[in-house]
N, CA, C and O of each residue as an XYZ file, in Angstrom:
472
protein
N      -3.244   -182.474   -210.245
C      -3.936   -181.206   -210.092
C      -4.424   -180.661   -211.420
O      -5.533   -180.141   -211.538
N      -3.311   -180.837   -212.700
C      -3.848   -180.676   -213.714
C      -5.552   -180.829   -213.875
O      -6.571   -180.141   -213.823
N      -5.173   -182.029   -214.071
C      -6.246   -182.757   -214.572
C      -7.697   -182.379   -213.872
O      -8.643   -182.437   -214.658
N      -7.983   -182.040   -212.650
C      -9.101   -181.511   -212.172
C      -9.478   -179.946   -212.677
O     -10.650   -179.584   -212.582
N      -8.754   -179.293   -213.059
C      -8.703   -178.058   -213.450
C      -9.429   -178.442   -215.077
O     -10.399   -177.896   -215.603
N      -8.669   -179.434   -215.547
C      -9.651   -179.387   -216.931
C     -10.967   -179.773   -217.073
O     -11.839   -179.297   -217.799
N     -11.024   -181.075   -215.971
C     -12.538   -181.474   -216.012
C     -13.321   -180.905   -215.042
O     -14.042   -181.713   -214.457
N     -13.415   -179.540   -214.624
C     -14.053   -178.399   -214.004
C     -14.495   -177.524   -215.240
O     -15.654   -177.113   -215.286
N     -13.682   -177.260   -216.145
C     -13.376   -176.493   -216.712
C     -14.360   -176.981   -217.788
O     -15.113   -176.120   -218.241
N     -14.482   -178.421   -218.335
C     -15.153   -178.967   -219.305
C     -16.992   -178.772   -218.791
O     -17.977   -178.263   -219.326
N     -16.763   -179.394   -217.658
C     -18.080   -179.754   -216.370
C     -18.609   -178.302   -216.890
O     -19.630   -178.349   -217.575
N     -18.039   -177.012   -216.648
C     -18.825   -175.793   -216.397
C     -19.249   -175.651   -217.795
O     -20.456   -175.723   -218.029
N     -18.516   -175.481   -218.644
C     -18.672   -175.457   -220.387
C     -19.847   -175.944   -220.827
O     -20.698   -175.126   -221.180
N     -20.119   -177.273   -220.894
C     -21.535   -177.886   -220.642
C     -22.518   -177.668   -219.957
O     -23.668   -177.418   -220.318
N     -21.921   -177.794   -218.551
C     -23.823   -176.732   -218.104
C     -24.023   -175.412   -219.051
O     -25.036   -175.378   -219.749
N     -23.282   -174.543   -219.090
C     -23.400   -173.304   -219.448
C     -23.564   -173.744   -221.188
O     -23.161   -172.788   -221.852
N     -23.776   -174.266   -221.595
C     -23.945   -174.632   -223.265
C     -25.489   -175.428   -223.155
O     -26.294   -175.172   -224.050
N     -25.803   -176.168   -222.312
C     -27.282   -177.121   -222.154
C     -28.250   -175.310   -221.594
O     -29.374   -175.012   -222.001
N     -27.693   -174.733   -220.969
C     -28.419   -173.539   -220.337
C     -28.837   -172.629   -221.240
O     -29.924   -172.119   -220.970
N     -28.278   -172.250   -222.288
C     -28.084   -171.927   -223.201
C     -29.213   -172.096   -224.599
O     -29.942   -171.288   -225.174
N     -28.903   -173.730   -224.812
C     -29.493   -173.987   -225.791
C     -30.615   -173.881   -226.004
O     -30.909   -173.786   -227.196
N     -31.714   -173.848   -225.017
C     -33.415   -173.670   -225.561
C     -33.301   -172.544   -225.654
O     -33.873   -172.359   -226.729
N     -32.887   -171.324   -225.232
C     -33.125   -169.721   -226.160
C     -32.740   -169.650   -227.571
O     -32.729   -168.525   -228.070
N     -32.471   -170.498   -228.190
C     -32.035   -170.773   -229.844
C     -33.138   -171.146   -230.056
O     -33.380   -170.792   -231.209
N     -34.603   -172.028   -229.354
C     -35.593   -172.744   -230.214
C     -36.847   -171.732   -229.656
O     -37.964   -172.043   -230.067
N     -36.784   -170.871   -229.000
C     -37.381   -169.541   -228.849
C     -38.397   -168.877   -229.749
O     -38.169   -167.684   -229.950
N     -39.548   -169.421   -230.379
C     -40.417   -168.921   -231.375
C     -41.162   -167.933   -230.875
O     -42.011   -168.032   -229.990
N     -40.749   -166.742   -231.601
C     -41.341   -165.372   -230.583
C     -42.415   -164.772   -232.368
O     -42.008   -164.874   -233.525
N     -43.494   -164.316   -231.981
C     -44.236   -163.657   -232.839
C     -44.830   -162.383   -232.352
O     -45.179   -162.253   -231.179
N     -44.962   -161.333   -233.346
C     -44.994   -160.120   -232.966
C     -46.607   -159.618   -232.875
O     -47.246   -160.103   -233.809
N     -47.253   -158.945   -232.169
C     -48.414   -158.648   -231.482
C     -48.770   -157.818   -233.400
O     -47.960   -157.218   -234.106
N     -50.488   -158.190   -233.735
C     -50.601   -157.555   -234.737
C     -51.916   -156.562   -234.772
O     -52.721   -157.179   -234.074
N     -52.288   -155.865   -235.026
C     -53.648   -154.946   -235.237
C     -54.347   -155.404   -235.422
O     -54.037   -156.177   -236.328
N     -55.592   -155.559   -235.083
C     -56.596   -156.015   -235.507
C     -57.053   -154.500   -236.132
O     -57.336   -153.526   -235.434
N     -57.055   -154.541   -237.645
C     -57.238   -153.740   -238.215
C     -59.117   -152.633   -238.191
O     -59.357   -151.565   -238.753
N     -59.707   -153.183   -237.636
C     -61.178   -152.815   -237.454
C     -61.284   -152.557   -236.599
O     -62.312   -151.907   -236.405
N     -60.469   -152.785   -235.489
C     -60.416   -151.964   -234.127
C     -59.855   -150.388   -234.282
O     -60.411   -149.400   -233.802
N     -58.920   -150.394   -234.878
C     -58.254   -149.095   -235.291
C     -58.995   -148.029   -235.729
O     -59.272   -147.984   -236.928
N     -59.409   -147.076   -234.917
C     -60.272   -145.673   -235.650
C     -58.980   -144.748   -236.303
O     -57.828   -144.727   -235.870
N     -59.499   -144.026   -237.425
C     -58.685   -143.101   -237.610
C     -58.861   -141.706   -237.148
O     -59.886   -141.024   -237.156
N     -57.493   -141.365   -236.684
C     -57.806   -140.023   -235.314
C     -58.190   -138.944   -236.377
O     -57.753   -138.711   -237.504
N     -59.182   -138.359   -235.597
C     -59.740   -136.638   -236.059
C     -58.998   -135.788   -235.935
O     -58.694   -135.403   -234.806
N     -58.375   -135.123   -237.267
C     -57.558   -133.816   -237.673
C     -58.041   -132.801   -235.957
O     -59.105   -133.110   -235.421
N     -57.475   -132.088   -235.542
C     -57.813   -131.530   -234.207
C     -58.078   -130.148   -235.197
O     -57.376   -129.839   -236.161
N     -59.122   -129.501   -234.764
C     -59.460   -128.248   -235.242
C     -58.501   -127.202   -235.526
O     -58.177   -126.583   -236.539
N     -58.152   -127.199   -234.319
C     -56.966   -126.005   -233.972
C     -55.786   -126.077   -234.833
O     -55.119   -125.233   -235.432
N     -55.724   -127.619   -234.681
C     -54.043   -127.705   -235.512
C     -54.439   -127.234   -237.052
O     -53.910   -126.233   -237.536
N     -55.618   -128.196   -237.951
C     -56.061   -127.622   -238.946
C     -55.907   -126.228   -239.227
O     -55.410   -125.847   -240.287
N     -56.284   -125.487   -238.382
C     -55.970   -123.895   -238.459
C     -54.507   -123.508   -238.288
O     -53.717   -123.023   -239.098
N     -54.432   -123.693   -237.610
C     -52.996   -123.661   -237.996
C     -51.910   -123.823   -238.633
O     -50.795   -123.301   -238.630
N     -52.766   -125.168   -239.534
C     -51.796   -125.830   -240.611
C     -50.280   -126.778   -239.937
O     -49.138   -126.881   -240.387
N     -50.724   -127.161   -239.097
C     -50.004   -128.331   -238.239
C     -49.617   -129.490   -238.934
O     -50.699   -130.053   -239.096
N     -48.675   -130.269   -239.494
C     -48.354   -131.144   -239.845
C     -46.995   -131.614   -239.690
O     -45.957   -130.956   -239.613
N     -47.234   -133.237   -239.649
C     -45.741   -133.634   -238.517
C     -46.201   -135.445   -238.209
O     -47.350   -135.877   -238.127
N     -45.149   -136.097   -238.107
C     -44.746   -137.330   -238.056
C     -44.985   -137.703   -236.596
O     -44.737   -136.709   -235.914
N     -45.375   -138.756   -235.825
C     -45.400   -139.347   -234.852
C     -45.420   -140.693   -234.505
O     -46.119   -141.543   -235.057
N     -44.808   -140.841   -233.776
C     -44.120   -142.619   -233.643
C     -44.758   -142.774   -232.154
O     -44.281   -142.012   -231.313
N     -45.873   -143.751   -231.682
C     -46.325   -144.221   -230.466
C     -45.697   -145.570   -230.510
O     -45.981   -146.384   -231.388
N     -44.792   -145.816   -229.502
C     -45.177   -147.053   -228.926
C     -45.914   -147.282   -227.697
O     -46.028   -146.756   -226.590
N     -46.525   -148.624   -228.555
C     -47.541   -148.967   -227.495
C     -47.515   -150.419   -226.981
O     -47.468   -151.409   -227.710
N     -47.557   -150.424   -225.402
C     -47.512   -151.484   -224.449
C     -48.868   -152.124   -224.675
O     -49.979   -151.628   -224.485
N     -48.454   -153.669   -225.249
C     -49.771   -154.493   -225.425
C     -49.612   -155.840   -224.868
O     -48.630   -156.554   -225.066
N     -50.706   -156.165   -224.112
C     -51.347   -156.794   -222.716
C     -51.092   -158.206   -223.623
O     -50.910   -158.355   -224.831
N     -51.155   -159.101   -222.590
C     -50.952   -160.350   -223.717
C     -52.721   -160.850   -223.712
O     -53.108   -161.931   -224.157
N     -53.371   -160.086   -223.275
C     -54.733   -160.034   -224.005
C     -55.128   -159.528   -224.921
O     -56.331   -159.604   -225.175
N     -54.055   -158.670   -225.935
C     -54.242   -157.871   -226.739
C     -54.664   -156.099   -226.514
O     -54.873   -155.407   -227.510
N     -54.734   -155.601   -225.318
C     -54.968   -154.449   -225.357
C     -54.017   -153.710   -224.881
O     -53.281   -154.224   -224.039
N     -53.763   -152.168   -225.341
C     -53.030   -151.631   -225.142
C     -53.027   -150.691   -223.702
O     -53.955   -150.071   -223.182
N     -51.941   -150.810   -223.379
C     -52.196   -150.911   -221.847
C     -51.391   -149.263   -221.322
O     -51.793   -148.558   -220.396
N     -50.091   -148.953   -222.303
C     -49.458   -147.582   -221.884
C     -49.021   -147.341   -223.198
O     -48.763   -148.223   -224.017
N     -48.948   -146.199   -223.372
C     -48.352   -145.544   -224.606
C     -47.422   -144.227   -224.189
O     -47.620   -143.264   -223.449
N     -46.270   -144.673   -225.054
C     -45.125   -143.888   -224.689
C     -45.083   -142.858   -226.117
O     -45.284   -143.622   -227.061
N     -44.913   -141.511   -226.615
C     -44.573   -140.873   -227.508
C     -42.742   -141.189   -227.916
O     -41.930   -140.909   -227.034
N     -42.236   -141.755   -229.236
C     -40.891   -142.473   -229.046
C     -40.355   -141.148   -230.437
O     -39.159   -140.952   -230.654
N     -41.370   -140.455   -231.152
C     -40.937   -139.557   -231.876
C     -41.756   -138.585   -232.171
O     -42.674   -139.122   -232.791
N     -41.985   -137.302   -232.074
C     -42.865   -136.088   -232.087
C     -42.789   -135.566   -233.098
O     -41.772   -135.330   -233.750
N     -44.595   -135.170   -233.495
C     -44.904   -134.658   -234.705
C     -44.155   -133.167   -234.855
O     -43.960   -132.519   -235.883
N     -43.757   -132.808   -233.293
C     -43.528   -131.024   -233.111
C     -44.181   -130.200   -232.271
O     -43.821   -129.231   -231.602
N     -45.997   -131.191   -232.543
C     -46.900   -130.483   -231.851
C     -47.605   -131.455   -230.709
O     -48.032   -132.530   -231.130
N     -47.751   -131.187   -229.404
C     -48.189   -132.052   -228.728
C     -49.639   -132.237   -229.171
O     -49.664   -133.191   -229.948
N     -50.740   -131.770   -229.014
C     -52.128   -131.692   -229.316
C     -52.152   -132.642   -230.616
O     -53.199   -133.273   -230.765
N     -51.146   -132.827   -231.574
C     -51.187   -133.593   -232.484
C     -50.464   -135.127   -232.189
O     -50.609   -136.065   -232.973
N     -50.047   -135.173   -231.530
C     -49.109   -136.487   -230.955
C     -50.291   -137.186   -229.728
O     -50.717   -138.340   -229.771
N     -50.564   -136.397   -228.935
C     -51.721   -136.653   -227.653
C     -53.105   -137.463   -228.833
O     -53.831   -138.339   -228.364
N     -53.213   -137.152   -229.829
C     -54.151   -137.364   -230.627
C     -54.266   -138.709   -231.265
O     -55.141   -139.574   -231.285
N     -52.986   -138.571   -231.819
C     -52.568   -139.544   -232.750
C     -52.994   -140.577   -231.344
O     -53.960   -141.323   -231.504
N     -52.221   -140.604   -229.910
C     -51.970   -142.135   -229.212
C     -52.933   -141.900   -228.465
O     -53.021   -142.406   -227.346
N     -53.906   -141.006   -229.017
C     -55.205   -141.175   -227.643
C     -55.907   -142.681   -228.897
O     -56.527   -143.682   -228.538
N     -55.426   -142.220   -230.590
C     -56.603   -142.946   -231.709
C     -55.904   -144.484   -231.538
O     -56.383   -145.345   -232.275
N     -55.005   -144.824   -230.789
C     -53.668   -145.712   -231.127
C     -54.191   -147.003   -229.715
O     -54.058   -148.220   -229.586
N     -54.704   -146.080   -229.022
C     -55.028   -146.960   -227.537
C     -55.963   -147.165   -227.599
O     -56.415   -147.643   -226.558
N     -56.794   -147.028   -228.557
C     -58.317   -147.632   -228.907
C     -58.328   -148.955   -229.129
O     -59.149   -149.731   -228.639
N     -56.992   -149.389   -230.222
C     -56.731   -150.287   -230.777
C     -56.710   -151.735   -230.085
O     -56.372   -151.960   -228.923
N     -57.078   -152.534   -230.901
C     -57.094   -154.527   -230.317
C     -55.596   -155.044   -231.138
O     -54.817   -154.494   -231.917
N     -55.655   -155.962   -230.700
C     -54.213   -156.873   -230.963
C     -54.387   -158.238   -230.841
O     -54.876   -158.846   -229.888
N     -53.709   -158.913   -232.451
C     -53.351   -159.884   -231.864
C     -52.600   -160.403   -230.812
O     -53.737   -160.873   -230.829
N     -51.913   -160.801   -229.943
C     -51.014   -160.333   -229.142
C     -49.752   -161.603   -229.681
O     -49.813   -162.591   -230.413
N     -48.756   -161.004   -228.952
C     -47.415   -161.417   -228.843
C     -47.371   -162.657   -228.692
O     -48.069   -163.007   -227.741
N     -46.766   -163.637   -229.301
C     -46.607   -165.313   -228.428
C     -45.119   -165.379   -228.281
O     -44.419   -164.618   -228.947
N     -44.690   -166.080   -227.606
C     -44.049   -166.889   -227.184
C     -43.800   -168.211   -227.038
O     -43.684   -168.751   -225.938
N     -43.707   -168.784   -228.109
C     -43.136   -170.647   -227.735
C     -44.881   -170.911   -227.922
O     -44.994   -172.122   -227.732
N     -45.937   -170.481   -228.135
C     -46.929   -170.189   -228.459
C     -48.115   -169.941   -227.385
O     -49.285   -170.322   -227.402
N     -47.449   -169.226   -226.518
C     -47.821   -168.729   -225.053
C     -47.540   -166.906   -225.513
O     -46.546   -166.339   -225.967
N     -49.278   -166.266   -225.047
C     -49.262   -165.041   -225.315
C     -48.485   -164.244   -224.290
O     -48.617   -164.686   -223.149
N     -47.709   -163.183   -224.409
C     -47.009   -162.062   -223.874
C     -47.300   -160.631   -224.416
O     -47.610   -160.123   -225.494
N     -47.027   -160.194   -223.027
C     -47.139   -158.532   -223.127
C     -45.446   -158.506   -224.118
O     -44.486   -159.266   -224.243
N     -45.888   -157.063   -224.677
C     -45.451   -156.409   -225.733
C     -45.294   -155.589   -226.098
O     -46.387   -155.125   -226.421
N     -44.007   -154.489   -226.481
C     -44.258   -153.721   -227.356
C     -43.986   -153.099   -228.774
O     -42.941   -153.181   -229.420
N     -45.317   -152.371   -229.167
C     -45.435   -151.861   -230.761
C     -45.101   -150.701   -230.855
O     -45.514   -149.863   -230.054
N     -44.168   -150.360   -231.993
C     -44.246   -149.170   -232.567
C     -45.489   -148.436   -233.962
O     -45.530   -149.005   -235.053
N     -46.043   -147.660   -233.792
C     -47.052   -147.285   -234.557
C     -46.570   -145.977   -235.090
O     -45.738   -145.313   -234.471
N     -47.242   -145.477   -236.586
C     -46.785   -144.171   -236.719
C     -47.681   -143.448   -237.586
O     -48.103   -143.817   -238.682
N     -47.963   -142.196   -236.867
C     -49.462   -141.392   -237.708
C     -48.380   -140.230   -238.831
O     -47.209   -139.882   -238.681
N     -49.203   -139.949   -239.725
C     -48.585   -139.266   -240.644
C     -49.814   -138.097   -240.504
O     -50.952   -138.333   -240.909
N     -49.521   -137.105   -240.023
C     -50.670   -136.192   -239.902
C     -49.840   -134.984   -241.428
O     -48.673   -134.621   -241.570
N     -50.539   -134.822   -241.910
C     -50.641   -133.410   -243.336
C     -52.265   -133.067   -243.611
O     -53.055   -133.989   -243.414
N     -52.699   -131.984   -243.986
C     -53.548   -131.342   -244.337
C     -53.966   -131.579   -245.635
O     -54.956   -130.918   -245.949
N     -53.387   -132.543   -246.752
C     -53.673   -132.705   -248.105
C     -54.859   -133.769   -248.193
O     -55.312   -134.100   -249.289
């Protein structure tokens, strides 16, 4: 009885180690800007007057065609009208996109506008 208990025991070890092993050779590359696609967003009037300034972090869901497909706000400038801005200028944007094993995938980027008045 022993003895079946170990070579069950070995048997499962090995599948579960062969199952395993191709997520170690996993070549993943990260989706990149195509930098000339990228407009830079227009100061919003209002905020200008106001003197609005503030940090914002979009991530953005990118298509494994390269386009950005949803954008989530992941850190706020403070001011919405300035954040809505920043990822309205952010979803304009092209991409290299994401690979996989060298097969393109959806993706996502973190981006971040630095809005100040200087």
């Amino acid at each position: 009885m022993r003895l079946k208990t170990i070579t069950i025991s070995i048997a499962v070890s090995l599948l579960t180690a062969a199952c395993i092993t191709p997520l170690n050779n996993v070549v993943i590359t990260k989706a990149k800007t195509k930098p000339s696609t990228c407009g830079r967003p227009r100061y919003p009037r209002a905020s200008l007057v106001a003197n609005e300034t503030g940090v914002v972090d979009v991530s953005l869901h990118v298509s494994k065609e390269g386009r950005v497909i949803e954008t989530k706000i992941v850190s706020s400038s403070g001011y919405k009208r300035l954040d809505s801005t920043a990822a309205d200028a952010m979803r304009a944007c092209e991409f290299v996109s994401a690979t996989e094993n060298g097969v393109a995938v959806d993706s996502w980027v973190t981006m971040r506008w630095i809005w100040n008045t200087k």
